[in-house]
VOBA-1610 file (N, C-alpha, C; in pm, whole numbers, padded with zeros to 5 digits, always signed):
BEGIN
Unk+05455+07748+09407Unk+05328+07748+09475Unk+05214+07737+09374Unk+05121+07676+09406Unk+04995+07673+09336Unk+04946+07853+09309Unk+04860+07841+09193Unk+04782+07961+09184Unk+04692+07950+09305Unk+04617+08078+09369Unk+04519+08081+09477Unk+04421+07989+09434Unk+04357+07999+09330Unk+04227+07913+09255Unk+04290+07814+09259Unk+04417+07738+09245Unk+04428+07615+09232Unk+04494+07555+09351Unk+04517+07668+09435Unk+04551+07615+09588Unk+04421+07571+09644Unk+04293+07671+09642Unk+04202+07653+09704Unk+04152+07491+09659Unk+04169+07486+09512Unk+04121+07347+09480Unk+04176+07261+09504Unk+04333+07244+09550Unk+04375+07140+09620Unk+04336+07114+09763Unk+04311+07241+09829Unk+04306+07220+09963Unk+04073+07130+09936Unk+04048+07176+09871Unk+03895+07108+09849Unk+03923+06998+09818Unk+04011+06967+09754Unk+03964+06799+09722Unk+04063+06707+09835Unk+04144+06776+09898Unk+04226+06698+10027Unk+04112+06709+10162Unk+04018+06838+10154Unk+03942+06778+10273Unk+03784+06753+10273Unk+03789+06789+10130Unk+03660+06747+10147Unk+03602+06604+10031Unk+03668+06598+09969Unk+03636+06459+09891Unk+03709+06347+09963Unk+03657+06232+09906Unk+03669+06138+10009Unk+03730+06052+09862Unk+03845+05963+09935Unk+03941+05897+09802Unk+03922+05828+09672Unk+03927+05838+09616Unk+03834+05833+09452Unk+03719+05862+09449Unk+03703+06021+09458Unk+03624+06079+09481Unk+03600+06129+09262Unk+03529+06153+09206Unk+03527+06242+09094Unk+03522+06356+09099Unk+03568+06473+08989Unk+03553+06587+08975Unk+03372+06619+08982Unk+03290+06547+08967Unk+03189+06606+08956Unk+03114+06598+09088Unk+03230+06606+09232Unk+03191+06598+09401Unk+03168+06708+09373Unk+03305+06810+09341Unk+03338+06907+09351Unk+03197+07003+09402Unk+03235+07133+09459Unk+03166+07193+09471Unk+03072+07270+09345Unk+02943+07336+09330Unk+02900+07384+09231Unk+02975+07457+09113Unk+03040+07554+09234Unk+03072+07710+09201Unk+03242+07672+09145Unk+03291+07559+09196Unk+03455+07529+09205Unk+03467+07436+09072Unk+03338+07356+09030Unk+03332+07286+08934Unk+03327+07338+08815Unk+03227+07447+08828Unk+03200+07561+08714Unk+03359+07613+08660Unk+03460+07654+08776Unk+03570+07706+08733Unk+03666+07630+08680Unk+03673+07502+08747Unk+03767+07436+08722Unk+03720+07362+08546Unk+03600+07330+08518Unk+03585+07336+08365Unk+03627+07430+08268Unk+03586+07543+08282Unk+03632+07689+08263Unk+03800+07709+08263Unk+03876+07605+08266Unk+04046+07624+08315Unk+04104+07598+08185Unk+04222+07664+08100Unk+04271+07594+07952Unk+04332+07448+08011Unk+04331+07393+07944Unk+04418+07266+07935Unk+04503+07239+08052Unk+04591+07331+07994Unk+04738+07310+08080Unk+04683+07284+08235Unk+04623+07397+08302Unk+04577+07422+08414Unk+04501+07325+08513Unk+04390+07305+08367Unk+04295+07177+08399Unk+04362+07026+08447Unk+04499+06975+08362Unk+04551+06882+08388Unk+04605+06880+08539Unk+04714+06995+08528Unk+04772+07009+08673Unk+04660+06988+08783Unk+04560+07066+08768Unk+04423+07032+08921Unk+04408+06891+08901Unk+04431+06845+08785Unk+04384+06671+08822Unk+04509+06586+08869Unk+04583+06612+08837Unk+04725+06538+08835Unk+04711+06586+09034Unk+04693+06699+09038Unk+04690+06762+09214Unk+04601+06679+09313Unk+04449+06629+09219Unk+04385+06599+09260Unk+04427+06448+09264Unk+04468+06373+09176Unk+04550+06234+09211Unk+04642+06195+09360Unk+04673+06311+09373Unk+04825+06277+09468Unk+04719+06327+09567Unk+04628+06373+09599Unk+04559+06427+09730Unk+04446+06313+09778Unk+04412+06237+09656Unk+04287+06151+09696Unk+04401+06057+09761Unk+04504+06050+09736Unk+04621+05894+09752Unk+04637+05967+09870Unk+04594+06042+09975Unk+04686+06077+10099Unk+04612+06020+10225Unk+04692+05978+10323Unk+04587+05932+10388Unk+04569+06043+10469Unk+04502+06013+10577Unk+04425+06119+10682Unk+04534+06196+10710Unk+04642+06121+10813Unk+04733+06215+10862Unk+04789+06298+10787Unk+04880+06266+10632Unk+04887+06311+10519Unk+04801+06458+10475Unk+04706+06429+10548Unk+04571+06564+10462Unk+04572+06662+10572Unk+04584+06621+10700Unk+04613+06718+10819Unk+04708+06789+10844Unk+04854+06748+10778Unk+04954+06787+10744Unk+04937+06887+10614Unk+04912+06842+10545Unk+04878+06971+10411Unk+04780+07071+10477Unk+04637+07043+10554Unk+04601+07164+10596Unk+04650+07205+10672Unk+04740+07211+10766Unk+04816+07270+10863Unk+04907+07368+10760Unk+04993+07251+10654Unk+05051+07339+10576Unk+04989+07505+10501Unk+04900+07441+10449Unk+04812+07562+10401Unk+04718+07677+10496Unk+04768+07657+10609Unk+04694+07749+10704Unk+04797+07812+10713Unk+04939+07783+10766Unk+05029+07802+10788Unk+05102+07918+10641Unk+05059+07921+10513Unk+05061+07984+10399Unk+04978+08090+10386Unk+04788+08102+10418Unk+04741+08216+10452Unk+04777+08249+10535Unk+04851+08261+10686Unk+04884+08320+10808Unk+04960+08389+10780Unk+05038+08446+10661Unk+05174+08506+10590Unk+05140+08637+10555Unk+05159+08705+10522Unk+05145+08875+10465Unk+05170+08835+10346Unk+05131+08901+10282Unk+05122+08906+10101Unk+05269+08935+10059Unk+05315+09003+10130Unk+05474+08984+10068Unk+05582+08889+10079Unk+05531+08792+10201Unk+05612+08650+10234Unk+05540+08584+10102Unk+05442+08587+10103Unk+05391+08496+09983Unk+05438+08508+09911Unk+05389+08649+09834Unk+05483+08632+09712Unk+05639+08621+09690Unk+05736+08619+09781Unk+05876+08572+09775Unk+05835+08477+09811Unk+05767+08366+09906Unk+05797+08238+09881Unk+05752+08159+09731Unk+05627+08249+09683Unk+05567+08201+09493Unk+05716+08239+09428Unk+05780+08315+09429Unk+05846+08355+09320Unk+05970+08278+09329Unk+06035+08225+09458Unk+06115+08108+09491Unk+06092+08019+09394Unk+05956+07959+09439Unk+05898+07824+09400Unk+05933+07851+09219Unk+05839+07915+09181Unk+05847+07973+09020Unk+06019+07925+09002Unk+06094+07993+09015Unk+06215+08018+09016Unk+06272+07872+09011Unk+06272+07806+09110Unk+06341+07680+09115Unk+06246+07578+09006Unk+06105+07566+09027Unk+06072+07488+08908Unk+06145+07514+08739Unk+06216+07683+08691Unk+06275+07726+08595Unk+06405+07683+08635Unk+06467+07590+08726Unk+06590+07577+08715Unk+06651+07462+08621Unk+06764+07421+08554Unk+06799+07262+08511Unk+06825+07205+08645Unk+06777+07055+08595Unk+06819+06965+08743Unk+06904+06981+08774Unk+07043+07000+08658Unk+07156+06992+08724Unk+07203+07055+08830Unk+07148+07240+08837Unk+07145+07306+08969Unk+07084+07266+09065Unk+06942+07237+09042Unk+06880+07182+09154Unk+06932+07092+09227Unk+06964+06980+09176Unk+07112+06860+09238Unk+07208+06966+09335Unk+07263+07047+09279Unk+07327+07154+09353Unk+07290+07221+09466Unk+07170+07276+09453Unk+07093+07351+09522Unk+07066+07203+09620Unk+07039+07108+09632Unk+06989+07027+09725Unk+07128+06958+09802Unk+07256+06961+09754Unk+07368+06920+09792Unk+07394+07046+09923Unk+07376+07181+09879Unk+07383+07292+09942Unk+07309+07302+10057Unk+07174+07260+10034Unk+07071+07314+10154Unk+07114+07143+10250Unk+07169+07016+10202Unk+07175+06958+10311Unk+07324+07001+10398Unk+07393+07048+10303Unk+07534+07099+10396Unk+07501+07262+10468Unk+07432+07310+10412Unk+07369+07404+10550Unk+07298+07343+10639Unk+07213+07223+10620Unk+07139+07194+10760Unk+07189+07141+10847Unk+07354+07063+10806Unk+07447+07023+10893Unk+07533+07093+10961Unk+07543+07268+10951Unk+07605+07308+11027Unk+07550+07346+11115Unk+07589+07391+11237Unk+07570+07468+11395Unk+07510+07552+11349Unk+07385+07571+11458Unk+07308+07663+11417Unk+07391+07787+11444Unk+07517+07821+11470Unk+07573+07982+11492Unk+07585+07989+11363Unk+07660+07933+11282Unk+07743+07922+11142Unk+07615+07941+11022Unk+07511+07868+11043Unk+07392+07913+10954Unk+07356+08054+11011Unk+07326+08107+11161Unk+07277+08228+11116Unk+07399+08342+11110Unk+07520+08282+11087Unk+07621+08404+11021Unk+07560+08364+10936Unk+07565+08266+10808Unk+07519+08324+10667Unk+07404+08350+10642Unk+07268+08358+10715Unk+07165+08428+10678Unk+07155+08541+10726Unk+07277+08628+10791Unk+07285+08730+10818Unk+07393+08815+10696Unk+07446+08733+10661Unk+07539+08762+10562Unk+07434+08768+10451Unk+07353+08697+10424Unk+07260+08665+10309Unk+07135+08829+10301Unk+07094+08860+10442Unk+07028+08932+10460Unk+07103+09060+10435Unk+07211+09049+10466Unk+07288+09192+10454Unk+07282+09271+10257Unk+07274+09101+10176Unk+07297+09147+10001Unk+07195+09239+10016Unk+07254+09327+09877Unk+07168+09435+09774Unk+07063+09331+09763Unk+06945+09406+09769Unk+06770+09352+09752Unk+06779+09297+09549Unk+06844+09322+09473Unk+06915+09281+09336Unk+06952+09190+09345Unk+07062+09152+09403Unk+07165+09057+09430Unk+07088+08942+09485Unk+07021+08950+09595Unk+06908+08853+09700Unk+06823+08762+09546Unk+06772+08902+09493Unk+06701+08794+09379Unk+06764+08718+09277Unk+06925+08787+09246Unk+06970+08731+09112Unk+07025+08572+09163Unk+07055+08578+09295Unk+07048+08415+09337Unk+06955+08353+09306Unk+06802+08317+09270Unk+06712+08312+09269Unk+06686+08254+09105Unk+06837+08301+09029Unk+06875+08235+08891Unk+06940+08105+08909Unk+06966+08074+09039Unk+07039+07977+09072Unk+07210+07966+09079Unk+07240+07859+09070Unk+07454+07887+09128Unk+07513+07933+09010Unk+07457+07877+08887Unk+07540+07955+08783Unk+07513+08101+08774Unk+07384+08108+08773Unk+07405+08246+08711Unk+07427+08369+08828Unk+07350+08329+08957Unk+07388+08361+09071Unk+07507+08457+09080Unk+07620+08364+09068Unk+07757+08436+09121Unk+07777+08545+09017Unk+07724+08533+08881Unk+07777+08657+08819Unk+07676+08758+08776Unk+07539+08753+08853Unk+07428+08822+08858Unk+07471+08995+08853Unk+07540+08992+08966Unk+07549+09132+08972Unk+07634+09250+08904Unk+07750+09145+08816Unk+07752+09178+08683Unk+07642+09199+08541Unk+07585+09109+08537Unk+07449+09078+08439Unk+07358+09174+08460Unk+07341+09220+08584Unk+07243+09269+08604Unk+07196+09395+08490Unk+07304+09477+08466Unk+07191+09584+08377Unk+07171+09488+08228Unk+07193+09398+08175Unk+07147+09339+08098Unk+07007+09257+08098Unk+07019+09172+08211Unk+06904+09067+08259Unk+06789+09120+08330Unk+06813+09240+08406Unk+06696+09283+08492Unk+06583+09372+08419Unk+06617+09446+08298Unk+06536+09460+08224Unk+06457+09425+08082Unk+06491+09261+08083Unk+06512+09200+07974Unk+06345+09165+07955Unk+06280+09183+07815Unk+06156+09191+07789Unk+06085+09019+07775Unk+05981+09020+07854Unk+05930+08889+07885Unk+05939+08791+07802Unk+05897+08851+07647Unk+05950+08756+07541Unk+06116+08733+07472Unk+06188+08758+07579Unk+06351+08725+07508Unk+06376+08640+07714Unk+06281+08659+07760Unk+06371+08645+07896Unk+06391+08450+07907Unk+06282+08379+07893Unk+06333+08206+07851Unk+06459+08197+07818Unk+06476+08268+07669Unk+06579+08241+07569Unk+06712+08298+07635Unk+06701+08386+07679Unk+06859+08496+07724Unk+06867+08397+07828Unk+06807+08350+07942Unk+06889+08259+08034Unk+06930+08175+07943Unk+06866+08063+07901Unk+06898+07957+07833Unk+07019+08001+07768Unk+07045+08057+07708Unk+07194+08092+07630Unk+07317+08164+07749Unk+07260+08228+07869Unk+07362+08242+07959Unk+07388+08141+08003Unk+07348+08055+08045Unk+07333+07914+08133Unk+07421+07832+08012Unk+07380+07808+07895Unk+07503+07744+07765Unk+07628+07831+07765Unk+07681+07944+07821Unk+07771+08002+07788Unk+07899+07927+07898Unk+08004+07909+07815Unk+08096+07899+07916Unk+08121+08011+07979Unk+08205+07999+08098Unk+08211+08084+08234Unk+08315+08212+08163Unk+08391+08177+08078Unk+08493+08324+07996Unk+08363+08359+07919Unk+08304+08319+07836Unk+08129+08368+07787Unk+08076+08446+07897Unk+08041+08442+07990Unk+07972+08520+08052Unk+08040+08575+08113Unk+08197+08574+08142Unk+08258+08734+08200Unk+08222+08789+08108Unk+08281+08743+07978Unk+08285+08871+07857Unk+08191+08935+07828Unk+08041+08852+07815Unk+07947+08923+07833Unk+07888+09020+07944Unk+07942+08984+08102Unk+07884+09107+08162Unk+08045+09239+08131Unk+08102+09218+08100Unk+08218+09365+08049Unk+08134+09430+07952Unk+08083+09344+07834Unk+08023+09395+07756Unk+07899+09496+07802Unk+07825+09434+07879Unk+07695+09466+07921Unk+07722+09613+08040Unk+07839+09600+08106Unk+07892+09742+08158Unk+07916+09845+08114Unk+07971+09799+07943Unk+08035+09922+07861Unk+07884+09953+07807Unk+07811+09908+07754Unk+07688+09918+07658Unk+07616+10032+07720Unk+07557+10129+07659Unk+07489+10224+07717Unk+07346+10151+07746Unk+07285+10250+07840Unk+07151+10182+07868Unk+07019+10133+07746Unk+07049+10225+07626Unk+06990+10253+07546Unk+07018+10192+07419Unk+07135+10113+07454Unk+07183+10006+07312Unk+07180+09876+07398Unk+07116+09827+07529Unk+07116+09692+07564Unk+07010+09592+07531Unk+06896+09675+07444Unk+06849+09638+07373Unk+06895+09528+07250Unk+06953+09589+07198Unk+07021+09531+07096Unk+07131+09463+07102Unk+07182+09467+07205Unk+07269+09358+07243Unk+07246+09216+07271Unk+07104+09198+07378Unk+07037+09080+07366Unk+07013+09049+07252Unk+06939+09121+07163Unk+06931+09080+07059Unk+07030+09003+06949Unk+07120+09106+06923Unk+07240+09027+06848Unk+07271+08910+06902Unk+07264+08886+07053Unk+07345+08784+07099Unk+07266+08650+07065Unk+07133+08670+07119Unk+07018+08551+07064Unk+07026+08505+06993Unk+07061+08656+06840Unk+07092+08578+06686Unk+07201+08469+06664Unk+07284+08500+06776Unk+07415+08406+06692Unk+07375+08224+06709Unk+07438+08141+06691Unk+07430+08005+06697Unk+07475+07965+06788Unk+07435+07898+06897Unk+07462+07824+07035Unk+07632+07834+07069Unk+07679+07720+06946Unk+07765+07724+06943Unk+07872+07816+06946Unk+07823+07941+06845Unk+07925+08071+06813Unk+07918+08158+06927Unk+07839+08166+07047Unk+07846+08296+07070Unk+07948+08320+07154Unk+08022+08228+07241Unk+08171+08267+07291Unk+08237+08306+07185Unk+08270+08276+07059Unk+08338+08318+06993Unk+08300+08480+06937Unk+08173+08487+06940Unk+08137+08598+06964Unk+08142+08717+07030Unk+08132+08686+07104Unk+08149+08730+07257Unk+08306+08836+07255Unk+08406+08705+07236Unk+08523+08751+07235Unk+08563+08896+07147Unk+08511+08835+07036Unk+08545+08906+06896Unk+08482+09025+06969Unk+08350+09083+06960Unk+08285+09170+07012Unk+08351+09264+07142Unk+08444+09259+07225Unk+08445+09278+07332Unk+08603+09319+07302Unk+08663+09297+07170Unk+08804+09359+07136Unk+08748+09454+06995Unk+08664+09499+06997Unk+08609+09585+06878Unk+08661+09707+06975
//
């Protein structure tokens, strides 16, 4: 999902600029901010603002419907549907390919058979619900991982997927055994060591480590 500031600015330039419209339509107060944005930020509102001037009418009635349909939500649908979004933009394509193979073979079953599994889905540990949310690999062995990954410090958390996600599938049993035996207070340092090793080594690692 867009940031609020940069939702609001998409939804401004889909209804109220008119198609090759410039940033300097913009409103006073919206112009002021959107100058005010680093880089990164600034590009995305324009790149946003490209694909919105290209829409036609019906196109723009559809997005505000969409976006009405997004404030009408409680703050806690929102933020699980932001943290989805977040989530899947952090996925490799290759899951996503997955993830989209998946959601069209759920939309092909009977609607009884989908709501057994979103009742089945609703039933997981509120843990578990999110560690899907790592996607199919890491997903299934989340709830092993978990005392490793769920408190993993913002600056190791990129890197520790990225190296679970490279691990072969005996790699990451061994690592969540490991991560079971480890006291709470040495899992610190376990990410750590593990980061250190070389892409390549750390199944072999892994192993070695886990017959100590």
């Amino acid at each position: 999902m867009c940031s609020d500031f940069l939702r609001s600015a998409c939804l401004a330039l889909a209804l109220v600029l008119a198609p090759g419209a410039v940033a300097q339509s913009l409103p006073p107060a919206l112009l002021e901010k959107a100058q005010a944005l680093p880089a990164p930020t600034g590009d995305e509102l324009r790149r946003h603002a490209a694909v919105l001037a290209a829409m036609t009418p019906a196109q723009r009635a559809a997005f505000e419907q969409r976006v009405a349909q997004w404030d009408a939500q409680v703050p806690a649908a929102q933020r699980e549907r932001r943290e989805a979004w977040q989530a899947w933009r952090a996925l490799p394509e290759a899951e996503r390919q997955q993830l989209r193979a998946a959601a069209a073979a759920f939309s092909a079953m009977p609607p009884d058979q989908q709501q057994t599994l979103r009742t089945q889905y609703d039933a997981l540990d509120g843990s578990e619900r999110r560690g899907w949310l790592l996607g199919p690999v890491l997903g299934t062995i989340y709830p092993k991982l978990h005392a490793l990954v769920a408190q993993v410090p913002p600056a190791q958390r990129e890197a520790l997927l990225e190296a679970l996600r490279a691990l072969s599938p005996e790699g990451r049993a061994d690592l969540a055994v490991l991560a079971q035996r480890t006291p709470p207070q040495a899992r610190d340092a376990l990410r750590t060591e593990l980061l250190a090793q070389p892409a390549p080594q750390r199944d072999a690692w892994l192993r070695a480590r886990l017959r100590q």
